[in-house]
N, C-alpha and C positions, 0 to 999 in steps of 0.2 A: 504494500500500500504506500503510495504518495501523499505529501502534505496538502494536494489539493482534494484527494477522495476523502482524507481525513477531517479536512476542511468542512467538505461538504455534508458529510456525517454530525459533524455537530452545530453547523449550522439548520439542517432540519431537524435538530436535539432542539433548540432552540425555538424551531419556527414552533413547534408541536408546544411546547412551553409557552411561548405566549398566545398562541392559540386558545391556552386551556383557562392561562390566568384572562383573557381577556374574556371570557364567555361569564367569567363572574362579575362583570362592570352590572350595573341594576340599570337599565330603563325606567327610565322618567316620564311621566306624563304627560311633558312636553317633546317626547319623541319623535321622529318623523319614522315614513317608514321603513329605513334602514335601518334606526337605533343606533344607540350607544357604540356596538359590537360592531356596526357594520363596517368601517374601516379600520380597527386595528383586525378583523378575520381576514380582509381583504391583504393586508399588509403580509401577515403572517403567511397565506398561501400563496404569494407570490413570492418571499424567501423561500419558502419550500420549494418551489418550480425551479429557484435558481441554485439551491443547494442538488436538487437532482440534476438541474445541468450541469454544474459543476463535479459532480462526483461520476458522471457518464463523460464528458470531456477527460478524465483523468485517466475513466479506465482505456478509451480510445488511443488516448496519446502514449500509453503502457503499451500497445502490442505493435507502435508505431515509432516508438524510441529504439534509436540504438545504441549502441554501448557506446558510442563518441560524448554522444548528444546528452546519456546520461551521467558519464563524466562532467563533462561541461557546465552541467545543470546543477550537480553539487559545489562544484567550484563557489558558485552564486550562490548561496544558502543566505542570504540576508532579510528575507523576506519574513520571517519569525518572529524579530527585534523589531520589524515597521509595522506586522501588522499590531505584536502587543500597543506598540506605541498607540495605534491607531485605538485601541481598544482601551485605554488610559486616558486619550483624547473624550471622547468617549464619555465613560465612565465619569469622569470628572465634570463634564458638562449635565451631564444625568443629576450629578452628586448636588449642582450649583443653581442649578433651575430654580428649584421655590426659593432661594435668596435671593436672586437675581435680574430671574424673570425671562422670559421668552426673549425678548428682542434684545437686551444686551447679551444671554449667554447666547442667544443663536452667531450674534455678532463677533464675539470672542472665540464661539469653533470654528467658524468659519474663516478669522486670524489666523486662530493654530493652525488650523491643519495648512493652510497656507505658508505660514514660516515653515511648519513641521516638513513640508516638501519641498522647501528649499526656495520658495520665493524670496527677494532681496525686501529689504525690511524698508518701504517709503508709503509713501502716500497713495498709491494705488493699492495695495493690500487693506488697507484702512476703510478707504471707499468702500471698495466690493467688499471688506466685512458687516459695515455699518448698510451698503446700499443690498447687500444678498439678506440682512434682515429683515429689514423694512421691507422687503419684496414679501419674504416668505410669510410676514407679520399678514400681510393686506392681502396675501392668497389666503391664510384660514382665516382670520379674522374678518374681514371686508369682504373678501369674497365667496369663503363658504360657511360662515357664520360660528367659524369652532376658535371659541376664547383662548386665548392661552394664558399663562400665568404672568400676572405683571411683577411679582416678588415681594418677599416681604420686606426688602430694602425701600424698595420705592412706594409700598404701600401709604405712607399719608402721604406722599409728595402728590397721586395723580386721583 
């Protein structure tokens, strides 16, 4: 097994997990009728489709590789250390949400991950942090009606 079968193994470890947790969200009265549920199920089974891509891509490229290619392939092993990184990035954005709130921490992972991949550190990485919020803000919020959290830093400020 490759780290991309394995990959994809736990990413539908995953998808099935918040699948399950997400089926426990309660509907509200003010419902439509998709509910609650209807986009994080939606979310969940499209990771699933992409962990089974990804784990049939792996087996495919297994009886397609040859012993050059998989020398080669290990040479590069670096991809472990970027994606935890990516998964800390991540994580820590999850961790910072209800203090912070939607539109600064969207703005701040969307910085990181930006430094984190090597973009030079000026005023365009700043923009497209603060302008990829404000987008993403005005797509659920203004445009499909789903609140997100303002933080409780900024709670009496708005």
């Amino acid at each position: 097994m490759n780290k991309d079968f394995i990959s994809g193994v736990v990413l539908l470890a995953v998808s099935g997990t918040y699948y399950t947790w997400s089926s426990e969200i309660a509907d509200s009265t003010l419902s439509d009728e998709v509910g609650a549920t209807g986009l994080p199920h939606v979310l969940s089974v499209i990771l699933a489709i992409l962990a089974v891509l990804l784990m049939a891509r792996a087996m495919l490229a297994r009886r397609v590789r040859t012993a050059a290619a998989a020398d080669a392939d290990d040479e590069g092993d670096a991809g472990l250390p970027r994606a935890i990184g990516f998964l800390l990035l991540g994580a820590v954005y999850v961790f910072v949400l209800p203090f912070i709130g939607y539109v600064a921490g969207t703005a701040l992972l969307i910085g990181a991950v930006a430094l984190y991949e090597g973009a030079p550190r000026n005023w365009v990485v700043v923009t497209a942090a603060v302008g990829g919020a404000v987008f993403y803000w005005a797509i659920f919020v203004k445009l499909l009606g789903v609140h997100q959290p303002v933080g409780s830093f900024f709670q009496g400020m708005f």
